[in-house]
PDB file with SEQRES, HELIX, SHEET and CRYST1 records, atoms N, CA, C and O in Angstrom:
SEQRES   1 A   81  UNK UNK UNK UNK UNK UNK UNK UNK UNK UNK UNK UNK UNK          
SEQRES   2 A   81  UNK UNK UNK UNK UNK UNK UNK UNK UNK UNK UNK UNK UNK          
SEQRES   3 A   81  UNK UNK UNK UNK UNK UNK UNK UNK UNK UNK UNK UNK UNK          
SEQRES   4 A   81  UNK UNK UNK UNK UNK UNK UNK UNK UNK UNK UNK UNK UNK          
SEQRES   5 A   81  UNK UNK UNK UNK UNK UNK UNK UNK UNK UNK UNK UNK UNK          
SEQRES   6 A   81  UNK UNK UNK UNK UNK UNK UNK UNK UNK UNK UNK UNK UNK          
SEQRES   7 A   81  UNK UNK UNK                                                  
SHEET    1 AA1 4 UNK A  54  UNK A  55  0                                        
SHEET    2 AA1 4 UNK A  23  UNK A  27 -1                                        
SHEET    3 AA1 4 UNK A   8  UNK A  13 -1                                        
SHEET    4 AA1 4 UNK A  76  UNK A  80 -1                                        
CRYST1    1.000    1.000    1.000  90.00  90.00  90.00 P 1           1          
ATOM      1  N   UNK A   1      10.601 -91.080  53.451  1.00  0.00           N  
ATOM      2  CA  UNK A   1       9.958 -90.411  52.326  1.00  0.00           C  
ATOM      3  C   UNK A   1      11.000 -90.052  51.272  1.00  0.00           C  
ATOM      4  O   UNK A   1      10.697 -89.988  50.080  1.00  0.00           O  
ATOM      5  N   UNK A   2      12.324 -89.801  51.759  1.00  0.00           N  
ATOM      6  CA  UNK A   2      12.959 -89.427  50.406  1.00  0.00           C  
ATOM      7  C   UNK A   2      13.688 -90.532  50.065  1.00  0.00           C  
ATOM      8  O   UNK A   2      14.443 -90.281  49.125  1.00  0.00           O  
ATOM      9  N   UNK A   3      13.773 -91.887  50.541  1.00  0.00           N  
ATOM     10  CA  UNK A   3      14.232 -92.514  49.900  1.00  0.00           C  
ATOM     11  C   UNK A   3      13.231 -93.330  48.713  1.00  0.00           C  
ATOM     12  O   UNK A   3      13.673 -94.134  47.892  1.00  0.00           O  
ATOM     13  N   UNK A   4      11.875 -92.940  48.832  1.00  0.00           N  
ATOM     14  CA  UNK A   4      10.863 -93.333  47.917  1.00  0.00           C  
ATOM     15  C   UNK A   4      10.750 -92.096  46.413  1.00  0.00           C  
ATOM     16  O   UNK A   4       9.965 -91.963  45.474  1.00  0.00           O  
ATOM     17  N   UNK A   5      12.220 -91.265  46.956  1.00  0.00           N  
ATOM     18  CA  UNK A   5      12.088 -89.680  46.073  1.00  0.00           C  
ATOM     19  C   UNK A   5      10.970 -88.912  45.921  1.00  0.00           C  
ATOM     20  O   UNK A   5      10.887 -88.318  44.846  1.00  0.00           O  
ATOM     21  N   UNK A   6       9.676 -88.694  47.081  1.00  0.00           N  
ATOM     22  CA  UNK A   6       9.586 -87.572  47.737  1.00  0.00           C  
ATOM     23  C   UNK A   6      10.528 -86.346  47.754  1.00  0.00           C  
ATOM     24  O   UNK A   6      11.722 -86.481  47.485  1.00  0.00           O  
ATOM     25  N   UNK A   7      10.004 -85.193  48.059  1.00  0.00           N  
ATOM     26  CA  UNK A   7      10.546 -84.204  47.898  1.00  0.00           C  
ATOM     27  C   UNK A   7       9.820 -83.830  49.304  1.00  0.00           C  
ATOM     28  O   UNK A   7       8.635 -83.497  49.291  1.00  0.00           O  
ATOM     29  N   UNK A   8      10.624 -83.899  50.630  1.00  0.00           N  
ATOM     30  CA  UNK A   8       9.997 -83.246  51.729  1.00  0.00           C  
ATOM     31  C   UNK A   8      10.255 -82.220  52.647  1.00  0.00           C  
ATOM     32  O   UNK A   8      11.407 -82.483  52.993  1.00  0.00           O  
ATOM     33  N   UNK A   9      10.035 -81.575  53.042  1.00  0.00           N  
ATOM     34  CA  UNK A   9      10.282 -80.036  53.839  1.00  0.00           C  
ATOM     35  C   UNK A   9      10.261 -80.432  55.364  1.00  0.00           C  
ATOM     36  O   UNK A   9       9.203 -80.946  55.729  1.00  0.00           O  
ATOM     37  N   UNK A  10      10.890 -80.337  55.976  1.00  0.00           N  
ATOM     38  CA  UNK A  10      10.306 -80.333  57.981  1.00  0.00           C  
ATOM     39  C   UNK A  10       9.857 -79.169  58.178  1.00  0.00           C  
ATOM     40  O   UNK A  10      10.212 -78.195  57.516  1.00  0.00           O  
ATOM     41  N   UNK A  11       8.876 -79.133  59.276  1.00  0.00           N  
ATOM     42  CA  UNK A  11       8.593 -77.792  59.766  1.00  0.00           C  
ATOM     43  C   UNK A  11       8.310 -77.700  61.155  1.00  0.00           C  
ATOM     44  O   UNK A  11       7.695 -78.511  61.848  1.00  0.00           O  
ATOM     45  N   UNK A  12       8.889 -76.497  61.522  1.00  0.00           N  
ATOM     46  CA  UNK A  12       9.676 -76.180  62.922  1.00  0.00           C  
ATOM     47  C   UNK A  12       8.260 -75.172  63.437  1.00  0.00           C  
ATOM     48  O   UNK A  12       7.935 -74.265  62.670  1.00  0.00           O  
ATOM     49  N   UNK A  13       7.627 -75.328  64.462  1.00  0.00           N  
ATOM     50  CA  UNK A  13       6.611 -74.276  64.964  1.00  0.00           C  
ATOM     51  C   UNK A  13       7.078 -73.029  65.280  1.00  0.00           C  
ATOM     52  O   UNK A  13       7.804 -73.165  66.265  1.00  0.00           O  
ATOM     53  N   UNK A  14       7.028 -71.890  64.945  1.00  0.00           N  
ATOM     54  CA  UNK A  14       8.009 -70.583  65.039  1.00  0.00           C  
ATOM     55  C   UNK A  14       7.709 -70.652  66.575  1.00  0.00           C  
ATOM     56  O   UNK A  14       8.717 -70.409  67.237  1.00  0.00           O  
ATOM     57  N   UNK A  15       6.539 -70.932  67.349  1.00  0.00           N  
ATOM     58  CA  UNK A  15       5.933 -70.859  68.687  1.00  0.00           C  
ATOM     59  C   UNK A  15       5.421 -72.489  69.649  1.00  0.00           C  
ATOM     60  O   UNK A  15       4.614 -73.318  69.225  1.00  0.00           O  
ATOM     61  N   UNK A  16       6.038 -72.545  70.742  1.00  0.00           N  
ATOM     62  CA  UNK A  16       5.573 -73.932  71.475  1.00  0.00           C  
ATOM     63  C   UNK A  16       4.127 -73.946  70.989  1.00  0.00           C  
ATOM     64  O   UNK A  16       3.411 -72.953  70.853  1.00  0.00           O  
ATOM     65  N   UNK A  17       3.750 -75.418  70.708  1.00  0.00           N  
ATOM     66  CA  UNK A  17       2.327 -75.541  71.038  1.00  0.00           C  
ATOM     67  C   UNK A  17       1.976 -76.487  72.264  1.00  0.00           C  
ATOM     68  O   UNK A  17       2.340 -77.619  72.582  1.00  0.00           O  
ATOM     69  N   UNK A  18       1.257 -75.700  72.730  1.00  0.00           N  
ATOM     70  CA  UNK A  18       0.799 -76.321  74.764  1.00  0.00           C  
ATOM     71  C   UNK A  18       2.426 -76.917  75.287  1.00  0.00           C  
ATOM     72  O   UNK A  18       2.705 -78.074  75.604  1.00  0.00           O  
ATOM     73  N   UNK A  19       3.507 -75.509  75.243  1.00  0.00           N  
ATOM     74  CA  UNK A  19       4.697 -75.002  75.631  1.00  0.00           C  
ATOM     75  C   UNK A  19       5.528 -76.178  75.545  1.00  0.00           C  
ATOM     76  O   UNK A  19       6.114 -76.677  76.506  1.00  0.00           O  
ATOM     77  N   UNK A  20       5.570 -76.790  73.832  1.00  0.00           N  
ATOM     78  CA  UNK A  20       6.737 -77.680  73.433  1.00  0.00           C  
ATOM     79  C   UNK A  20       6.436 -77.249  71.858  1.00  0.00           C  
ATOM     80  O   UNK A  20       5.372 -77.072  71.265  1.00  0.00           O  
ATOM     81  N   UNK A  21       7.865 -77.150  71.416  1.00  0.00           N  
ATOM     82  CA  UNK A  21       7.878 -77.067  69.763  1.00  0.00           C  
ATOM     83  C   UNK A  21       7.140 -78.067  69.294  1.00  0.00           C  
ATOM     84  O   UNK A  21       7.129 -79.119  69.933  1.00  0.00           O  
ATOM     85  N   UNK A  22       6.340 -77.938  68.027  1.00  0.00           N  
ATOM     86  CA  UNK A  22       5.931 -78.981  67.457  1.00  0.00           C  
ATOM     87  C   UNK A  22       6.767 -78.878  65.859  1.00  0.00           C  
ATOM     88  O   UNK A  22       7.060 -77.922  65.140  1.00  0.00           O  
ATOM     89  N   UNK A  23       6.962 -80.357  65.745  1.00  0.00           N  
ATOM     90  CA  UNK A  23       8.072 -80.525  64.184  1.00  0.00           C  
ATOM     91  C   UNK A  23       6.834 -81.427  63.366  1.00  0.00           C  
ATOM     92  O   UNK A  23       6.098 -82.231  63.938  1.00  0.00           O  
ATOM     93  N   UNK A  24       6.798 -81.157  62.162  1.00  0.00           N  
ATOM     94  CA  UNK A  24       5.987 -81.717  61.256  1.00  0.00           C  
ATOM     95  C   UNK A  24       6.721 -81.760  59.952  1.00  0.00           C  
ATOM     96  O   UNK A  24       7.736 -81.116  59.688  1.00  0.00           O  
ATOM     97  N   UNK A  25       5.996 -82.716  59.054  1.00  0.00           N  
ATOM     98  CA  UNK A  25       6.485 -82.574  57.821  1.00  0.00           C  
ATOM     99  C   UNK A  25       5.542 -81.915  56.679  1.00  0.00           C  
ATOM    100  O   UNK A  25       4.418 -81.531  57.000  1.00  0.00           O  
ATOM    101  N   UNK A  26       5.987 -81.790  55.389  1.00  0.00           N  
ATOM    102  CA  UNK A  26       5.513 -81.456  54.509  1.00  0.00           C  
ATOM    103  C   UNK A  26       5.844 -81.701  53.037  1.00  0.00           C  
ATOM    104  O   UNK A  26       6.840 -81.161  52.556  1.00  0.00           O  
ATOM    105  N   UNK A  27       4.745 -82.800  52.007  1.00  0.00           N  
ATOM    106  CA  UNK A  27       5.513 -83.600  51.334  1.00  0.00           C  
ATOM    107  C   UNK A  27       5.053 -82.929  50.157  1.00  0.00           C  
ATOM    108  O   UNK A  27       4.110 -82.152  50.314  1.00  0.00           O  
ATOM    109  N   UNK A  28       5.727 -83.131  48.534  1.00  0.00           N  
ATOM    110  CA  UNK A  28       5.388 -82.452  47.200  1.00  0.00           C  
ATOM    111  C   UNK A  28       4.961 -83.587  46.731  1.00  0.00           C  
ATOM    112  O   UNK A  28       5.576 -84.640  46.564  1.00  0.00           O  
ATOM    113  N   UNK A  29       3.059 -83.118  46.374  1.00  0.00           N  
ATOM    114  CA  UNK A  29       2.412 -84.041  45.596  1.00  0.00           C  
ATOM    115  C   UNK A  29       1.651 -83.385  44.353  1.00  0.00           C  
ATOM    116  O   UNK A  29       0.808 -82.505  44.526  1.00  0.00           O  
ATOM    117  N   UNK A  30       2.031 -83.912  42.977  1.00  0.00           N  
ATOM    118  CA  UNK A  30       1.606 -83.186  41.945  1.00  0.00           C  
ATOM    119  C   UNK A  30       0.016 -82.920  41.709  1.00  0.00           C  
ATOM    120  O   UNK A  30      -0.604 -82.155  40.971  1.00  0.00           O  
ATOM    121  N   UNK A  31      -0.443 -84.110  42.882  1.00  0.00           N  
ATOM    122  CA  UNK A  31      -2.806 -83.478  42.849  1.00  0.00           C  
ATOM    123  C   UNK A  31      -2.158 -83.824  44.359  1.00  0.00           C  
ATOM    124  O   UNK A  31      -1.250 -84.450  44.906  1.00  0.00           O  
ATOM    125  N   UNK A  32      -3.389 -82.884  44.641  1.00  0.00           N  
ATOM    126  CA  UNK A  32      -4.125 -82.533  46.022  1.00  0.00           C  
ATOM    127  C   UNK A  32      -4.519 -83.630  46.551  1.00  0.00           C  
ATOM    128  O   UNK A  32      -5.032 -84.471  45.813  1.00  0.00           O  
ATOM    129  N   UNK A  33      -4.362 -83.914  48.093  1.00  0.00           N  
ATOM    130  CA  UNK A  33      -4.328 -85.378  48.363  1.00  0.00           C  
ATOM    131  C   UNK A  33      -6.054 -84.724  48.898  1.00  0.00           C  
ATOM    132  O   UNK A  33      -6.591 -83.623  49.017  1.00  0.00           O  
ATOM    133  N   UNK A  34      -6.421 -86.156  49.095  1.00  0.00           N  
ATOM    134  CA  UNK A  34      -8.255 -86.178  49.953  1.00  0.00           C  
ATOM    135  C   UNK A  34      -8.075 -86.160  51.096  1.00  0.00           C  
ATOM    136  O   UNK A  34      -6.942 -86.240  51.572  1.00  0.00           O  
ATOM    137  N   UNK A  35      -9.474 -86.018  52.026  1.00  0.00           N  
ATOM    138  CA  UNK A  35      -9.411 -85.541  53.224  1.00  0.00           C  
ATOM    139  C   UNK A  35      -9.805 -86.550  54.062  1.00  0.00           C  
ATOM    140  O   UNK A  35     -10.748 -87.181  53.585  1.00  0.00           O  
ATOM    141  N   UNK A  36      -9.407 -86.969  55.219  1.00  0.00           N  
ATOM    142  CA  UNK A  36     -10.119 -88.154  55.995  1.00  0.00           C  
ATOM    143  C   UNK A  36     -11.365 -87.621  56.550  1.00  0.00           C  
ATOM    144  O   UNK A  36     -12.280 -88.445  56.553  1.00  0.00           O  
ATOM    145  N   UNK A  37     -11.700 -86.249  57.109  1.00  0.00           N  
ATOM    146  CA  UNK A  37     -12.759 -86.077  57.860  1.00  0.00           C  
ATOM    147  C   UNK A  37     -13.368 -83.973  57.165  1.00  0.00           C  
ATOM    148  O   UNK A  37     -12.725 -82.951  57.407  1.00  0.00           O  
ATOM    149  N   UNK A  38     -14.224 -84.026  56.645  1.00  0.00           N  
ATOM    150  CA  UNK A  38     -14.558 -82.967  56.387  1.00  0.00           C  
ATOM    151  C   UNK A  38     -14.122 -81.447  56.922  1.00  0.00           C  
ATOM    152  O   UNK A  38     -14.238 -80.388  56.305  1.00  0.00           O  
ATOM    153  N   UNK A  39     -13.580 -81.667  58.268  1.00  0.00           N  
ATOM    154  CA  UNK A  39     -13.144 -80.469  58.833  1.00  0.00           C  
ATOM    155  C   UNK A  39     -12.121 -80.058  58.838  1.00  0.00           C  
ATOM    156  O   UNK A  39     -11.956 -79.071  59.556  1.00  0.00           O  
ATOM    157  N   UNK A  40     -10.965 -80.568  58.084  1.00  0.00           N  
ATOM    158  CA  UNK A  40      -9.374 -80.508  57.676  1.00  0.00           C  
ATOM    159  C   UNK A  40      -9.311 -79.907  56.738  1.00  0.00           C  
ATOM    160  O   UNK A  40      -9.813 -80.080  55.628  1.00  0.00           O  
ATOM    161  N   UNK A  41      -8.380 -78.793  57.325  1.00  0.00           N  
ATOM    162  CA  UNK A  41      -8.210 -77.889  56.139  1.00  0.00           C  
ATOM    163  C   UNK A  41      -7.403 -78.354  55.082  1.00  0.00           C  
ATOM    164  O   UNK A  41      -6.545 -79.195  55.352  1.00  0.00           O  
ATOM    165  N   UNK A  42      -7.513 -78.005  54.076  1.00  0.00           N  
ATOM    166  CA  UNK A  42      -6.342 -78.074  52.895  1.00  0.00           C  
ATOM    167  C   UNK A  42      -5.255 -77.271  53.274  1.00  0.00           C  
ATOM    168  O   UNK A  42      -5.328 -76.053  53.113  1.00  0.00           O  
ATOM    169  N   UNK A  43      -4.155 -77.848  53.804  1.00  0.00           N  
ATOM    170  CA  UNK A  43      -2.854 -77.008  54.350  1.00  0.00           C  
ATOM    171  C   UNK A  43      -1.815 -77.575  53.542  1.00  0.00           C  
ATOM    172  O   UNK A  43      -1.594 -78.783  53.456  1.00  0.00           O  
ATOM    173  N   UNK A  44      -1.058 -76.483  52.834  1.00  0.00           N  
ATOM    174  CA  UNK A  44       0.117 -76.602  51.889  1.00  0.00           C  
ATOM    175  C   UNK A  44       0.981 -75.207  52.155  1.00  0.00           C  
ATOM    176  O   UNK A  44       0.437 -74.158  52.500  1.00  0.00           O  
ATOM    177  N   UNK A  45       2.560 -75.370  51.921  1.00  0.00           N  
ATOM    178  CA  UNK A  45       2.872 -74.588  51.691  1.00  0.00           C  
ATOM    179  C   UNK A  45       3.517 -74.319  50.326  1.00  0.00           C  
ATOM    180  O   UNK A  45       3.729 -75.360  49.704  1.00  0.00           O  
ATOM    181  N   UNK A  46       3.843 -73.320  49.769  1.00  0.00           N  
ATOM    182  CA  UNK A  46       5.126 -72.854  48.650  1.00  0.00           C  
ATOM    183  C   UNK A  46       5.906 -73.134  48.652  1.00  0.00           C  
ATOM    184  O   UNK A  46       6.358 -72.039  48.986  1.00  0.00           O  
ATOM    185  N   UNK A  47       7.364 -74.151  48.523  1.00  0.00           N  
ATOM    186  CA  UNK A  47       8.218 -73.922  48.998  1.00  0.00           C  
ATOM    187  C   UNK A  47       9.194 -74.137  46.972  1.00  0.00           C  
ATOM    188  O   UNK A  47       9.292 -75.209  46.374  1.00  0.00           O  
ATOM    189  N   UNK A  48       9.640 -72.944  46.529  1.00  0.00           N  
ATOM    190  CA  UNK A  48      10.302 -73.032  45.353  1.00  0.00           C  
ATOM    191  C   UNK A  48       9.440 -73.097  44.034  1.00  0.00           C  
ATOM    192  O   UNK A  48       9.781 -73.752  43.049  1.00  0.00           O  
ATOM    193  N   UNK A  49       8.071 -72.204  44.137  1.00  0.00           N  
ATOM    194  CA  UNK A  49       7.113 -72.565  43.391  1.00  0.00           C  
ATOM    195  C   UNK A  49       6.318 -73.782  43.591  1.00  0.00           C  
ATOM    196  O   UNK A  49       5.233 -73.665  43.020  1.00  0.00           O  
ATOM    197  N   UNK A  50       6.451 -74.857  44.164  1.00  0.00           N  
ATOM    198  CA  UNK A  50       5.827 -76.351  44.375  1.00  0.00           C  
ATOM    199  C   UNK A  50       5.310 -76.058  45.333  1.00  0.00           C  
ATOM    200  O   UNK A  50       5.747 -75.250  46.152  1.00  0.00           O  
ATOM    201  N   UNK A  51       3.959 -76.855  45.419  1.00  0.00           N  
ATOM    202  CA  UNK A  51       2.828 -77.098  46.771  1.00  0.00           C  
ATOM    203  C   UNK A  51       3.371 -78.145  47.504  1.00  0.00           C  
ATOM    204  O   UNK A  51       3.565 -79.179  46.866  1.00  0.00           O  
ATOM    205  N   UNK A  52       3.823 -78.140  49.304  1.00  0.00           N  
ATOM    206  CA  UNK A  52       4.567 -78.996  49.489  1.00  0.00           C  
ATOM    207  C   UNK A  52       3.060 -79.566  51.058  1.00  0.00           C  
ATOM    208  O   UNK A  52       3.166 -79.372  52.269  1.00  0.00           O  
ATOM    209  N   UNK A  53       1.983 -80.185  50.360  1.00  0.00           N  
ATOM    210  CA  UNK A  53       1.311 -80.470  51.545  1.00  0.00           C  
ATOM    211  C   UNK A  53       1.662 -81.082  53.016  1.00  0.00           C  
ATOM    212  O   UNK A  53       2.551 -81.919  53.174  1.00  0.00           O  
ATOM    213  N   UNK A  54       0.715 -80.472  54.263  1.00  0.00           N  
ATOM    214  CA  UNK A  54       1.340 -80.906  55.768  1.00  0.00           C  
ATOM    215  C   UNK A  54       1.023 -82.242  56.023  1.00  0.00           C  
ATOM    216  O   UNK A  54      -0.090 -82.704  55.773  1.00  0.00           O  
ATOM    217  N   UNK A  55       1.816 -82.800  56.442  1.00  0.00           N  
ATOM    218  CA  UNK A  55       2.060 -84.123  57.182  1.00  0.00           C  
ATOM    219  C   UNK A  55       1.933 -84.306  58.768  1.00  0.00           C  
ATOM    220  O   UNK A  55       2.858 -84.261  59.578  1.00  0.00           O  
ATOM    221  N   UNK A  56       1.013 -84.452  58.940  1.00  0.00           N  
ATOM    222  CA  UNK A  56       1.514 -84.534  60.687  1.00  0.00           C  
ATOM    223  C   UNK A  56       2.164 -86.184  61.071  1.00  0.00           C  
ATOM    224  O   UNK A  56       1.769 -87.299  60.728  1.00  0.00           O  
ATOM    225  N   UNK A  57       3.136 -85.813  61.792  1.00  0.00           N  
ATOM    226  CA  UNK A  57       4.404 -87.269  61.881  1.00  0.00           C  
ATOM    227  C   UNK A  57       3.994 -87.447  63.665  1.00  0.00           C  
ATOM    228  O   UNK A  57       4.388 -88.527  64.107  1.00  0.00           O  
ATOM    229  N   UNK A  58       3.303 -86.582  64.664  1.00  0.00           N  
ATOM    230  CA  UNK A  58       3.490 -86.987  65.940  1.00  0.00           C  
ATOM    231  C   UNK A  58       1.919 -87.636  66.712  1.00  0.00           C  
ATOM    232  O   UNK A  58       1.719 -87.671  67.926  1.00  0.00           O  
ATOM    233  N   UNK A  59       1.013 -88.073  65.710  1.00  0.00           N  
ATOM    234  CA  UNK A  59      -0.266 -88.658  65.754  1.00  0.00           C  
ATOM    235  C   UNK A  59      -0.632 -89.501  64.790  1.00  0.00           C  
ATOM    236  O   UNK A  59      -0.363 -89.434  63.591  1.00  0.00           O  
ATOM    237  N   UNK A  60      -1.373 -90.445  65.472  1.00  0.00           N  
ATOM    238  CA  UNK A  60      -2.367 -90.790  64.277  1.00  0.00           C  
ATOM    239  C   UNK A  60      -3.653 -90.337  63.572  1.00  0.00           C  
ATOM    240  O   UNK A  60      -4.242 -89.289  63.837  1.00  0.00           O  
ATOM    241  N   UNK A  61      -4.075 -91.341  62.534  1.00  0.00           N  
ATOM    242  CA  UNK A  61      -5.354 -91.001  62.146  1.00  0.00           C  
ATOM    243  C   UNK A  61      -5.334 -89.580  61.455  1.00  0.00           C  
ATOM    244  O   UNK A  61      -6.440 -89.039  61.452  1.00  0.00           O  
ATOM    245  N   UNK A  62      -3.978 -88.628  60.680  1.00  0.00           N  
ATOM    246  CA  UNK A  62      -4.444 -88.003  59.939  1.00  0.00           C  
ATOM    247  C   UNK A  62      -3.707 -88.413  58.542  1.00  0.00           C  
ATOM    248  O   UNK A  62      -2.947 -89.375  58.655  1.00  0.00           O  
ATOM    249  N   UNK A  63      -3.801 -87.884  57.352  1.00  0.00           N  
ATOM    250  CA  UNK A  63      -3.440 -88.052  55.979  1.00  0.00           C  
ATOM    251  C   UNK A  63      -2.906 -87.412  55.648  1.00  0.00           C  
ATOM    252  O   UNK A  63      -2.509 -86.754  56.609  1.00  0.00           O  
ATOM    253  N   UNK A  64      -2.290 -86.830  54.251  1.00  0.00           N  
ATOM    254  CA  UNK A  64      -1.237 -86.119  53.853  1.00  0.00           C  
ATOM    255  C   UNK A  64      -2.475 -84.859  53.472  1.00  0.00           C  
ATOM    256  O   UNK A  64      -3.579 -85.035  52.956  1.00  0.00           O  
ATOM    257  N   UNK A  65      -1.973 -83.843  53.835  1.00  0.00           N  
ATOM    258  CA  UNK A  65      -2.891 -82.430  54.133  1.00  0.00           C  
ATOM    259  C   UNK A  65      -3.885 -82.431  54.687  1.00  0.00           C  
ATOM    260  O   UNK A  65      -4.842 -81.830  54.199  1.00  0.00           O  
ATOM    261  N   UNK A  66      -3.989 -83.079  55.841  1.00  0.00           N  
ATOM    262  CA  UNK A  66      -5.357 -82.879  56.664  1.00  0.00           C  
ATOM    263  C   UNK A  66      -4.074 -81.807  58.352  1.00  0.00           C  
ATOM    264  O   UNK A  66      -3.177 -82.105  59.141  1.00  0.00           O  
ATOM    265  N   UNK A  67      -4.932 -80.560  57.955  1.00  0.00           N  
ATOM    266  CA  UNK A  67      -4.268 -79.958  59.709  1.00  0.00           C  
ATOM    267  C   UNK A  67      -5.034 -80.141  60.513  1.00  0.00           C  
ATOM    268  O   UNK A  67      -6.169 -79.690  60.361  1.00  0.00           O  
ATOM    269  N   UNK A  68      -4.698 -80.856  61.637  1.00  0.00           N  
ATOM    270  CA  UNK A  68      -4.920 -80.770  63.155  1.00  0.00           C  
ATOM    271  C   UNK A  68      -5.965 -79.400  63.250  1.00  0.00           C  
ATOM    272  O   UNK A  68      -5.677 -78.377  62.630  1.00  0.00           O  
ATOM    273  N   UNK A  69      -6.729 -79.457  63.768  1.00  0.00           N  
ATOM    274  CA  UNK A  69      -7.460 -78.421  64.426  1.00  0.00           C  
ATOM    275  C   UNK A  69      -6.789 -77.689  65.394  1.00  0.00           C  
ATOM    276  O   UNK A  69      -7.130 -76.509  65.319  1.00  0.00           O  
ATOM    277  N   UNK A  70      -5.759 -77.949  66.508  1.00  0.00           N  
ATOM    278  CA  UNK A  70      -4.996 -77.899  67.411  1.00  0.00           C  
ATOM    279  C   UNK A  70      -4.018 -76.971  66.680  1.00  0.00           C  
ATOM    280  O   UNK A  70      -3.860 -75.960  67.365  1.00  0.00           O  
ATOM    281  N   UNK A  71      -3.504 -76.943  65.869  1.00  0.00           N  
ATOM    282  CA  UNK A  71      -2.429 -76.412  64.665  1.00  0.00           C  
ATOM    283  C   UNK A  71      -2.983 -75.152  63.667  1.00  0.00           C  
ATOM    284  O   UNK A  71      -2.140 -74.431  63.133  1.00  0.00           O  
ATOM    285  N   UNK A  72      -4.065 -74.974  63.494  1.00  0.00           N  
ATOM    286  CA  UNK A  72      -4.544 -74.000  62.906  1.00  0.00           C  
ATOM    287  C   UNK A  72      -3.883 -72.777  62.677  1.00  0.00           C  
ATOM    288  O   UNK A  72      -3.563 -72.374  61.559  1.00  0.00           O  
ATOM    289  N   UNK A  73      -3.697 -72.233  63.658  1.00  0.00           N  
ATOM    290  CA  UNK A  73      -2.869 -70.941  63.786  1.00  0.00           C  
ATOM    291  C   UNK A  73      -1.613 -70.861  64.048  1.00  0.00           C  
ATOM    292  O   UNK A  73      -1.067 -69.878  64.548  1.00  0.00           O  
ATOM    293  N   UNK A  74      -1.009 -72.025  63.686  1.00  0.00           N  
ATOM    294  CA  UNK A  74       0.619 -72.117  63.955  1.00  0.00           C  
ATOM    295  C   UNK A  74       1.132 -71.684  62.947  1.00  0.00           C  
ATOM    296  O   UNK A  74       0.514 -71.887  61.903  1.00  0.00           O  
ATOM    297  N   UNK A  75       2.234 -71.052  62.889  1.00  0.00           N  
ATOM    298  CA  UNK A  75       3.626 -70.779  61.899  1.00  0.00           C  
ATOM    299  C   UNK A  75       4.278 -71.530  61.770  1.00  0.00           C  
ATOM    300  O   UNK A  75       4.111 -72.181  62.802  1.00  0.00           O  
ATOM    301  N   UNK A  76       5.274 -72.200  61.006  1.00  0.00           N  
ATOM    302  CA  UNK A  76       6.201 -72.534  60.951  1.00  0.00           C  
ATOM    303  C   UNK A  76       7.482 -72.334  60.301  1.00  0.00           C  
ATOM    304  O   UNK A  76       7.304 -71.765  59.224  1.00  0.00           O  
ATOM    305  N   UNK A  77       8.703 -72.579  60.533  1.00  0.00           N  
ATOM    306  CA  UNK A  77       9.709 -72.515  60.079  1.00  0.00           C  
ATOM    307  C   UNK A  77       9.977 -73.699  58.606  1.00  0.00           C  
ATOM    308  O   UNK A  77       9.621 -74.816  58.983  1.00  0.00           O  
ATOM    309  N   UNK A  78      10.360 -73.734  57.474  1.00  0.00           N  
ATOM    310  CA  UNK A  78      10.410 -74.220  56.946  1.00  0.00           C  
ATOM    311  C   UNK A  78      11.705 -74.719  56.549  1.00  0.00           C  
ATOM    312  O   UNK A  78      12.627 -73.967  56.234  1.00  0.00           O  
ATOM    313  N   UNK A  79      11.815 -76.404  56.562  1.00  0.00           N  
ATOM    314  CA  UNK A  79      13.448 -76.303  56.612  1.00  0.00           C  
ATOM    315  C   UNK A  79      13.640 -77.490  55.418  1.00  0.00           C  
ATOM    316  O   UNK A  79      13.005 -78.519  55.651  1.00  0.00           O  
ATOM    317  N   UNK A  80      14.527 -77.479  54.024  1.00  0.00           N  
ATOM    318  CA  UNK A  80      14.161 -78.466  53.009  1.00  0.00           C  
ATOM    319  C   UNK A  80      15.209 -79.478  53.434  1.00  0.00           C  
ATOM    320  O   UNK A  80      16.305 -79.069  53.816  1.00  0.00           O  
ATOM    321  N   UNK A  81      14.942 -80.753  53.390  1.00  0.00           N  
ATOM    322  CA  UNK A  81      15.278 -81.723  53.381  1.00  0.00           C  
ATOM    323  C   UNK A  81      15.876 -82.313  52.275  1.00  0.00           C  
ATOM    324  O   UNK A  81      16.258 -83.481  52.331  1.00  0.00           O  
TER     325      UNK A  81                                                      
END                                                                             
């Protein structure tokens, strides 16, 4: 992603999920990406004023800001790339 100059964030689960860290990404897109399936939240964070939407990198079948249902209530650590 950043060699396409993306602007991307990793993110560190402050807490195991089903007792293993989960690492994800999170990429800066100037519009709001679409949703594959109606029940995905719109998940973005702040990072420097910019909306940096979630990426999930350890599955398939999701898109750039669709969260996992599984992930809902996770924290994460935010780390810029």
């Amino acid at each position: 992603m950043k060699a396409v100059r993306f602007k991307v964030l990793l993110l560190l689960s402050k807490s195991p999920v089903d007792s293993i860290p989960h690492v994800a990404t999170a990429i800066h897109l100037t519009n709001p990406p679409t949703h594959s399936l109606p029940e995905y939240e719109d998940k973005f964070f702040i990072y420097n004023g910019e909306k940096y939407y979630f990426a999930e990198t350890t599955t398939w079948n999701y898109r750039v800001g669709d969260l996992p249902t599984w992930l809902k209530n996770v924290d994460f650590y935010i780390i810029p790339v």
